[in-house]
ZAVOLUM-355002 format. One record per residue (C-alpha): residue number from 0; x, y, z negated. Coordinates in nm, 4 decimals. Example, Ala and Ser with C-alpha at 12.3 -4.5 7.8 and 13.67 -1.06 7.14 Angstrom:
BEGIN
[0 [1.2300 -0.4500 -0.7800]]
[1 [1.3670 -0.1060 -0.7140]]
This chain:
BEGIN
[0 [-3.3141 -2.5395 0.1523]]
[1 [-3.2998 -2.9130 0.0945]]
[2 [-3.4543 -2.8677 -0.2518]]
[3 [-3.7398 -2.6282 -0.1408]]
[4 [-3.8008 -2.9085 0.1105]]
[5 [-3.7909 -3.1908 -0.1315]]
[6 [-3.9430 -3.0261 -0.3971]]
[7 [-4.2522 -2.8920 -0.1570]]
[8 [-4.3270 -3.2467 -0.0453]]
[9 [-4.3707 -3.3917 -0.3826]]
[10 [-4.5884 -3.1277 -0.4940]]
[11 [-4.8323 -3.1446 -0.1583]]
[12 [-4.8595 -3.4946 -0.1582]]
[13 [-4.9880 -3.4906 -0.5305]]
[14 [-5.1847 -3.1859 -0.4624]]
[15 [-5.3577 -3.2582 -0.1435]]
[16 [-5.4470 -3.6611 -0.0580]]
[17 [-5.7361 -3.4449 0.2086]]
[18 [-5.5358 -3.3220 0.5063]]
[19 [-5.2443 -3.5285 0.7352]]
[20 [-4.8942 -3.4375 0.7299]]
[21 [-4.6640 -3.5283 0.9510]]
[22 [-4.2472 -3.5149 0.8791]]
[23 [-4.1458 -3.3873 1.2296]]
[24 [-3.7245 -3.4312 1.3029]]
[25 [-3.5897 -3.4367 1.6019]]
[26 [-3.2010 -3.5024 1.6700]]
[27 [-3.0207 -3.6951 1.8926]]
[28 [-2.8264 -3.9093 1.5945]]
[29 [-2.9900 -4.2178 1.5778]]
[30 [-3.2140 -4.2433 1.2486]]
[31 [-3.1392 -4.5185 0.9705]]
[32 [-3.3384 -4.8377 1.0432]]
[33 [-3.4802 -4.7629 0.6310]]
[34 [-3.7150 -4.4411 0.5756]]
[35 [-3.5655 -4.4758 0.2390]]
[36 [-3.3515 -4.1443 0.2809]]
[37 [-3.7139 -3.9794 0.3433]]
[38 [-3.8259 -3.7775 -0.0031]]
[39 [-4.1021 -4.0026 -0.1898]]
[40 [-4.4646 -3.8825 -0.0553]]
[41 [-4.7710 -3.9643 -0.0551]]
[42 [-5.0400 -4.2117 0.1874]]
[43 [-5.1360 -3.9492 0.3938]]
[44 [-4.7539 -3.8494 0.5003]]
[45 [-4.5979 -4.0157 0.7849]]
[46 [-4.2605 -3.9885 0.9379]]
[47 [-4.2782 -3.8657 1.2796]]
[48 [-3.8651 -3.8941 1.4023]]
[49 [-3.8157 -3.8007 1.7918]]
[50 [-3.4694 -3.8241 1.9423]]
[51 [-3.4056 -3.5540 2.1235]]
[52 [-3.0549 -3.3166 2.1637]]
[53 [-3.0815 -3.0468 1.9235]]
[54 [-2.8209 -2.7950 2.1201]]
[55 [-3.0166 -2.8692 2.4320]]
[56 [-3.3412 -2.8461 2.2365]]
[57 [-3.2756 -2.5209 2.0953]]
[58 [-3.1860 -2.4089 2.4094]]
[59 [-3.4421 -2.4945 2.6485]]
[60 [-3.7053 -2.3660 2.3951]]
[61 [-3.5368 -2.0612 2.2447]]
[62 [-3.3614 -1.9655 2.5493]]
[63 [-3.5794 -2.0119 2.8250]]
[64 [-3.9067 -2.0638 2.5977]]
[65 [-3.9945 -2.4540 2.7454]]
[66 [-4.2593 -2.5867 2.5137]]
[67 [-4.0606 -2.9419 2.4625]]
[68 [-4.1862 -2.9844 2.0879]]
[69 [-4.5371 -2.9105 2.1597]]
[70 [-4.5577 -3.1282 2.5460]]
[71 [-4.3055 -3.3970 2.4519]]
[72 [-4.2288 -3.4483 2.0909]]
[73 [-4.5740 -3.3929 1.8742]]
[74 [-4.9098 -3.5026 1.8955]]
[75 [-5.1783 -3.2040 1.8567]]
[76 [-5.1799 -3.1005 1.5572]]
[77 [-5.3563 -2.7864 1.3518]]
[78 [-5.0461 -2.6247 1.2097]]
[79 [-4.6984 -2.6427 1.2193]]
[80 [-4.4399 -2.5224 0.9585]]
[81 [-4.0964 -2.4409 0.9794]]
[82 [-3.9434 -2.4927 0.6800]]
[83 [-3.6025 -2.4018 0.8284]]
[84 [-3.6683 -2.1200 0.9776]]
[85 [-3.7180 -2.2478 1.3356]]
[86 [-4.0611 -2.2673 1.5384]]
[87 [-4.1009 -2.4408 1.8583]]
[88 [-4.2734 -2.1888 2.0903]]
[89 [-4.6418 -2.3320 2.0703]]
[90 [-4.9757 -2.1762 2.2623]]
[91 [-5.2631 -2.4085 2.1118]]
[92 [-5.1022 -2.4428 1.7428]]
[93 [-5.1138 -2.1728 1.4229]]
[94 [-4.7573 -2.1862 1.2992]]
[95 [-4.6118 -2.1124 0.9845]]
[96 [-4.2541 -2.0006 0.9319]]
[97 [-4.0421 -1.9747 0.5976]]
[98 [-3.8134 -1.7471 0.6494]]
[99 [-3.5170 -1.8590 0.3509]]
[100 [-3.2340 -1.6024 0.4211]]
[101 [-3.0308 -1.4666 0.6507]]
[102 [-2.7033 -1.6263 0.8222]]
[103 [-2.4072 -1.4168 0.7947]]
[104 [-2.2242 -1.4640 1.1233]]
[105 [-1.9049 -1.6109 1.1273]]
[106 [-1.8951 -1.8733 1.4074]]
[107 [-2.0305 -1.8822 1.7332]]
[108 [-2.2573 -2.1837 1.6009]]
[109 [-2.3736 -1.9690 1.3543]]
[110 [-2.4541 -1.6643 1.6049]]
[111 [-2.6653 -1.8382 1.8327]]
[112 [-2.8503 -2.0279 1.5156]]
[113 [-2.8647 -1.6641 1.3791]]
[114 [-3.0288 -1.5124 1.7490]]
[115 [-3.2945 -1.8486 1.7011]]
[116 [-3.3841 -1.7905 1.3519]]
[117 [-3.4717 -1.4196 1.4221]]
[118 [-3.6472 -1.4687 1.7742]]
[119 [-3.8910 -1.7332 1.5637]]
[120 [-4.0073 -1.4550 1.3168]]
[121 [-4.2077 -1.2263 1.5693]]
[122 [-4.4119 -1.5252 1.6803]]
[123 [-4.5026 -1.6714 1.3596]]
[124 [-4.8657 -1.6402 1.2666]]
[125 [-4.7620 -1.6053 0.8633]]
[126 [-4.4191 -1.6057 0.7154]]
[127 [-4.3324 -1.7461 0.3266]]
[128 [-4.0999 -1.5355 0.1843]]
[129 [-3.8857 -1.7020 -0.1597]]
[130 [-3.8501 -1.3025 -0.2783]]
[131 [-4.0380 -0.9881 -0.2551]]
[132 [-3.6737 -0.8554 -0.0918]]
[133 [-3.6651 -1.0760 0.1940]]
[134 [-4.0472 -0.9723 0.2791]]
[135 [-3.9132 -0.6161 0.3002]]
[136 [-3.6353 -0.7015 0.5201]]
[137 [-3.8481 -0.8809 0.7678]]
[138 [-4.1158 -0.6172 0.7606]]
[139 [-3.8895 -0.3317 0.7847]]
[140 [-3.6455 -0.5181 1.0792]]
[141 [-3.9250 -0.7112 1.2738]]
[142 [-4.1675 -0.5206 1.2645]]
[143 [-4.4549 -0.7614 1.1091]]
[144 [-4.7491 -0.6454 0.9742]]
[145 [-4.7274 -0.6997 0.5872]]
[146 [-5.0430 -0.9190 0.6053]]
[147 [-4.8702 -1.1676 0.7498]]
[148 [-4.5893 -1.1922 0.5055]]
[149 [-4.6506 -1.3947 0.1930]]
[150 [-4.3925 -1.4004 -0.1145]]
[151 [-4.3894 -1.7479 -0.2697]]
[152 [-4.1175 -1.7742 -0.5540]]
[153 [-3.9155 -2.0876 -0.5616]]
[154 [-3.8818 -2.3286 -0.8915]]
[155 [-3.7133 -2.4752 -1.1128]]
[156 [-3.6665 -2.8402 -1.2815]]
[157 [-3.9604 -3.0117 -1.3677]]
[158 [-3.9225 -3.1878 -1.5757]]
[159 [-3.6021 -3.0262 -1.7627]]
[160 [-3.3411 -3.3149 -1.7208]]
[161 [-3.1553 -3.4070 -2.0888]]
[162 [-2.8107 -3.3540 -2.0580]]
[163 [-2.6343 -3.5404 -2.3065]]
[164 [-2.2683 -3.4370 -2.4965]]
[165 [-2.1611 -3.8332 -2.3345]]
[166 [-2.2934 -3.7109 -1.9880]]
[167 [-2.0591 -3.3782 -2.0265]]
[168 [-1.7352 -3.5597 -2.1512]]
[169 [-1.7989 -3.8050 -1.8356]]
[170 [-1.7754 -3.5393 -1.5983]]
[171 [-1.5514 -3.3318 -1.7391]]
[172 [-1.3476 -3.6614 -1.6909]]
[173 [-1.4126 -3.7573 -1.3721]]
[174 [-1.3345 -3.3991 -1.1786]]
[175 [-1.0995 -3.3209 -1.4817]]
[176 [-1.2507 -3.0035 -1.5583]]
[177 [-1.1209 -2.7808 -1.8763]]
[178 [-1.3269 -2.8085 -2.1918]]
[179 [-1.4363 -2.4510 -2.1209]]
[180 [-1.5031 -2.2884 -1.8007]]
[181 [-1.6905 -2.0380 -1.6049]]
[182 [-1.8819 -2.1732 -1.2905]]
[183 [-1.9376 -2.1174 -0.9538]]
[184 [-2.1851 -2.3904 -0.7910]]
[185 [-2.2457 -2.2974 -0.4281]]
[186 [-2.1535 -2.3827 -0.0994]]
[187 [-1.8057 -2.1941 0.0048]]
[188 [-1.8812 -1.9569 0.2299]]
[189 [-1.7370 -1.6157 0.2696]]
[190 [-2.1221 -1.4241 0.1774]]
[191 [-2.0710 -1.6489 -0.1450]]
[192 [-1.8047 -1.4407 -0.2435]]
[193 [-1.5441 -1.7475 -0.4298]]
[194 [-1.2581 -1.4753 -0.3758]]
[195 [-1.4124 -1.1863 -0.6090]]
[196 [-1.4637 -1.4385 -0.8894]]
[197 [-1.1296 -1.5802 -0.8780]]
[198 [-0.9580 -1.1653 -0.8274]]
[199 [-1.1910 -1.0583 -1.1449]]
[200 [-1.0856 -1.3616 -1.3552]]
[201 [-0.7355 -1.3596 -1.2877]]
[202 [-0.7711 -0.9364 -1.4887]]
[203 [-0.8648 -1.1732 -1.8010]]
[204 [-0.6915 -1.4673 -1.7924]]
[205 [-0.4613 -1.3642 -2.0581]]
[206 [-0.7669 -1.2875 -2.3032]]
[207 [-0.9594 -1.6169 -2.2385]]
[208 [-0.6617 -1.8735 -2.2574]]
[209 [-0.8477 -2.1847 -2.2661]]
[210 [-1.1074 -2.0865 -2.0367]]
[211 [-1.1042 -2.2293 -1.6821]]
[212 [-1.3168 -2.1617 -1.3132]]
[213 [-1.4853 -2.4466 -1.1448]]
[214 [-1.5714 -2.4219 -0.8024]]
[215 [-1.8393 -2.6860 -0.7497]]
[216 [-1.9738 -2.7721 -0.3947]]
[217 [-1.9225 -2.8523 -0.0364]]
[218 [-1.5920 -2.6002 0.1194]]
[219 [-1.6327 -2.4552 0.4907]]
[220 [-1.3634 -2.6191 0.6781]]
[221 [-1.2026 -2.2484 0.6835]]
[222 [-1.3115 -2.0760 0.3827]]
[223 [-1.2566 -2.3666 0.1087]]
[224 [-0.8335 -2.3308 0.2184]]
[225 [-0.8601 -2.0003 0.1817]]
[226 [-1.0231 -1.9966 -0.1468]]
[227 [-0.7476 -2.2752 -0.2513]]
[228 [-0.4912 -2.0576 -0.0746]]
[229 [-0.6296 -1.7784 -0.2917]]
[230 [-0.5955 -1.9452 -0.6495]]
[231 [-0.2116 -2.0581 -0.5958]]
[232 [-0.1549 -1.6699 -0.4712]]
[233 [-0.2988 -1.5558 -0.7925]]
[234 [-0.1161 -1.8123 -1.0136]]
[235 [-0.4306 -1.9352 -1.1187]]
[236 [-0.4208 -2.3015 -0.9598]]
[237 [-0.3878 -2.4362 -1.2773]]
[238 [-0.7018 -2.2578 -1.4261]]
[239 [-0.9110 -2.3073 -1.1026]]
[240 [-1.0852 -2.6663 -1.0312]]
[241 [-1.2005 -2.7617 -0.6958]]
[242 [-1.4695 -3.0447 -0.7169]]
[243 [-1.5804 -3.0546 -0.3578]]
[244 [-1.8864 -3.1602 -0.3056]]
[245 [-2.0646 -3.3092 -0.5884]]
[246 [-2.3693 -3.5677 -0.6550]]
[247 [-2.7389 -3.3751 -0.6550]]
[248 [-2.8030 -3.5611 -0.9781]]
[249 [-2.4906 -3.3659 -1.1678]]
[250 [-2.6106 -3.0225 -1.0707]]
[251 [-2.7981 -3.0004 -1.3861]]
[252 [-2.4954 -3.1754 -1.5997]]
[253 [-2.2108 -2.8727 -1.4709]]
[254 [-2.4337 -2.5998 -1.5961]]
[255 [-2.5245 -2.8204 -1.9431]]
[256 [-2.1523 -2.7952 -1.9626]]
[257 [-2.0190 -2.4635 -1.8480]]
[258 [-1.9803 -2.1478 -2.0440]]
[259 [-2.1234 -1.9077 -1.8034]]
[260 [-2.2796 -1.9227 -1.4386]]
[261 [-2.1445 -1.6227 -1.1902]]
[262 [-2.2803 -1.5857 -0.8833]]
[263 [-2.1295 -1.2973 -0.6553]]
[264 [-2.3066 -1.3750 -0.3977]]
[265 [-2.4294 -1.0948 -0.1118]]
[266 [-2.6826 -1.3273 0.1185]]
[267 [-2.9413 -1.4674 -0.0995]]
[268 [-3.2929 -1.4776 0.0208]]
[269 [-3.3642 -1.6085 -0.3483]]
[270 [-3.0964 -1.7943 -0.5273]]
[271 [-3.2218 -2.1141 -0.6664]]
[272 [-2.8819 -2.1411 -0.8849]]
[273 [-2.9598 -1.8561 -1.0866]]
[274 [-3.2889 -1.9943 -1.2392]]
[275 [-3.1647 -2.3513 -1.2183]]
[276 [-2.8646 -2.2067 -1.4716]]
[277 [-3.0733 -2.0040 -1.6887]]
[278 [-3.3060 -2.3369 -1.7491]]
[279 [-3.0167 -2.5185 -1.8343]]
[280 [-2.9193 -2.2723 -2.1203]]
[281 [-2.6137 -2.1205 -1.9160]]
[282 [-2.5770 -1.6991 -1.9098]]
[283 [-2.6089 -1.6158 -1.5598]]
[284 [-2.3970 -1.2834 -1.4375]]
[285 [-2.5025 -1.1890 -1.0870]]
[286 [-2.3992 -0.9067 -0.8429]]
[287 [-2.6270 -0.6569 -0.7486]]
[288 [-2.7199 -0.7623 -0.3955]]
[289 [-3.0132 -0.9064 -0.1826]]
[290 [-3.2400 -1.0559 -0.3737]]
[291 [-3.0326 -1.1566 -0.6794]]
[292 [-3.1966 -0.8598 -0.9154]]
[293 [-3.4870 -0.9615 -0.8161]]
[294 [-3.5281 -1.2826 -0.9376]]
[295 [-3.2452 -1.2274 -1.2208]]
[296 [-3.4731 -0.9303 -1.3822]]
[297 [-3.2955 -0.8800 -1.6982]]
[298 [-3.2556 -1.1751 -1.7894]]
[299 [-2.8573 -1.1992 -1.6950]]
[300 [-2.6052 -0.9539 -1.6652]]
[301 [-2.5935 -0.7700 -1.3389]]
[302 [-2.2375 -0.5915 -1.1531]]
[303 [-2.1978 -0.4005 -0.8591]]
[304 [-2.1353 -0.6479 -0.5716]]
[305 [-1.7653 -0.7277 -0.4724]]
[306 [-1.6834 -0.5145 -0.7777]]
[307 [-1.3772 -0.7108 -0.9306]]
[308 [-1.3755 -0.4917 -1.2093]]
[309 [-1.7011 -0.4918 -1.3502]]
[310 [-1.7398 -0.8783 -1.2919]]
[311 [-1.4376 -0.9294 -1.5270]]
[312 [-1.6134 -0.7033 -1.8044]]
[313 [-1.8682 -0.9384 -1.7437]]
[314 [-1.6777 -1.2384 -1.8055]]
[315 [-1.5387 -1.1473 -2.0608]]
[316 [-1.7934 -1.0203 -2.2558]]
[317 [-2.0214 -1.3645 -2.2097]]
[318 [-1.6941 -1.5492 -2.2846]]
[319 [-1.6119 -1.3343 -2.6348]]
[320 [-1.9149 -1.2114 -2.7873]]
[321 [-2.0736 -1.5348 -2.9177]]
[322 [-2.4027 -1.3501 -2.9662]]
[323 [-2.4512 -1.1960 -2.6533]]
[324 [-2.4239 -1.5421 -2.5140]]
[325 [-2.6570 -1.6596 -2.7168]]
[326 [-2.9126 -1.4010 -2.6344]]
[327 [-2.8649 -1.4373 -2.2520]]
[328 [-2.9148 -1.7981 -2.3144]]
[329 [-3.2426 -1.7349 -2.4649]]
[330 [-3.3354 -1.4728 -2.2183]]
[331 [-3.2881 -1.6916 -1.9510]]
[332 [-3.4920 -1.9284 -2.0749]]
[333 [-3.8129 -1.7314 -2.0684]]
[334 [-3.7215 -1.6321 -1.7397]]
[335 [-3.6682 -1.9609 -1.5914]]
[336 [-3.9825 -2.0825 -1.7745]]
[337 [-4.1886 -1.8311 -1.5405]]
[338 [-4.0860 -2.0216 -1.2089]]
[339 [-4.2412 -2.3263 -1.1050]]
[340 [-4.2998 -2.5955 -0.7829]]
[341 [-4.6240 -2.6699 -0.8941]]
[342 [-4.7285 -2.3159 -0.8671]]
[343 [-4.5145 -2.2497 -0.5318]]
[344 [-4.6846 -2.5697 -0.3245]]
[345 [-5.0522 -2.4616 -0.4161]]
[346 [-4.9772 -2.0832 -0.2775]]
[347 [-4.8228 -2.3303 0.0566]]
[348 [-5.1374 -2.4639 0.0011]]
[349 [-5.3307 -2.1755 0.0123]]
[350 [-5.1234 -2.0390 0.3119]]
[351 [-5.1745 -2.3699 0.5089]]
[352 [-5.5652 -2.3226 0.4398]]
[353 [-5.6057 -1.9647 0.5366]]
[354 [-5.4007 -2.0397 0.8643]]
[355 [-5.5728 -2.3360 0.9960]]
């Protein structure tokens, strides 16, 4: 979400110098004295930071529908957007709602942001979409009239960052990863599926000896022990690496350097990794879930979701057969080549206009 959200504003602000935006947050955390943690935009975008209780926010406008955004926090404007997947309740504004994915409940946190992100969907006057599957799912479970659902793919780097063989050795040094390695770059999450990567790898360890997992990103306080708990049960804690979370500038760098990208993942609304691995030259082998075939095509190798089996058949093909890695590397390419920011903020654009 954050790099939708970056990526969106740099576009509009070199796309459109005509209409006024304004970057609405409100929390109750006080906000750094410096804007300088604000993405880059352009003159006609201005920080508009309220201080308000988010908990008590959410609830006096989501669960008793009190208009505190619209009375208390903004100025009129024409159109509002929520690019998280919340909407104040509004009566004089045309609101626009990207809906990213859908929260897989696990917490009571995560139930009652679940309840808010669906009760916004109804009342949105359009809805962005990152995937022609996520349009079904909220036409088919809310109800909407399809004309008010648009699909607007996601992109990729632009420009391509240069990963150099010096950049590679340095992190492979500095989170000690093995000179080969299969990788896993996602937050860890139980719909992210960590545990049927590290079950299907540990059927071909003994054929790949010098090949290692990396698990790169931020753990859930819960899930990242288990998935740790996991790799010493299946005598792999010497093949699995752990980076926790890792710098936004060295996404790019662990695909340069990994063998192949897997992503069993069975709650993706889109899955920017997938496209963001294939750019970088890395064979992508995704499970057969949500929107993942989607935006995959055949372009990457596809298995059965939470089938341990057929992911290690996968692997090991990718990790053996030096010219079917190739070929997915070239494949992935031309796919990745078809996505693009650019292209996604002038169909915003175009949404924004037809709205207002």
């Amino acid at each position: 979400m954050r790099t939708y959200i970056e990526q969106m504003l740099e576009r509009l602000a070199t796309l459109d110098a005509e209409n006024e935006y304004l970057l609405y947050i409100a929390r109750w955390k006080p906000f750094p004295e410096s804007t300088s943690w604000l993405p880059p935009v352009g003159p006609n975008f201005q920080a508009h930071l309220k201080r308000f209780p988010d908990r008590l926010l959410r609830n006096l406008e989501h669960g008793f529908g009190v208009r505190v955004t619209e009375r208390f926090l903004l100025p009129n404007v024409d159109l509002f957007h929520g690019c998280c997947q919340v909407i104040p309740p509004v009566k004089s504004t045309t609101t626009v709602l990207t809906r990213h994915h859908f929260t897989e409940k696990v917490t009571a946190i995560s139930d009652f942001e679940s309840e808010v992100f669906d009760a916004c969907v109804p009342r949105a006057d359009f809805i962005i979409t990152p995937s022609q599957y996520t349009k079904d799912f909220v036409v088919e479970n809310f109800k909407v009239p399809e004309e008010r659902v648009r699909v607007i793919y996601h992109g990729v780097f632009d420009p391509k960052p240069v990963v150099s063989k010096d950049q590679i050795a340095a992190l492979q040094t500095k989170y000690d990863l093995p000179k080969r390695f299969v990788l896993f770059l996602s937050r860890l999450i139980p719909s992210k599926r960590a545990d049927v990567l590290l079950r299907a790898f540990k059927k071909i360890e003994d054929k790949v000896p010098d090949v290692g997992v990396v698990l790169a990103g931020r753990p859930d306080s819960v899930h990242g022990g288990e998935i740790e708990k996991l790799a010493v049960e299946l005598g792999l804690e010497s093949r699995v690496c752990l980076t926790g979370e890792i710098a936004h500038s060295e996404v790019p760098q662990f695909y340069a350097a990994a063998e192949a990208f897997a992503f069993p993942s069975v709650s993706e609304g889109f899955g920017i990794p997938i496209i963001e691995a294939m750019a970088m030259g890395c064979p992508v082998i995704g499970a057969r879930a949500t929107a993942i075939p989607e935006v995959m095509a055949d372009a990457g190798l596809i298995f059965e979701k939470d089938n341990e089996e057929e992911l290690a058949d996968r692997l090991l093909a990718v990790l053996t057969d030096s010219s079917l890695h190739a070929s997915l590397a070239e494949k992935g390419h031309q796919r990745s080549a078809l996505f693009s920011w650019e292209k996604s903020a002038r169909e915003h654009l175009a949404v924004y206009k037809e709205a207002a």
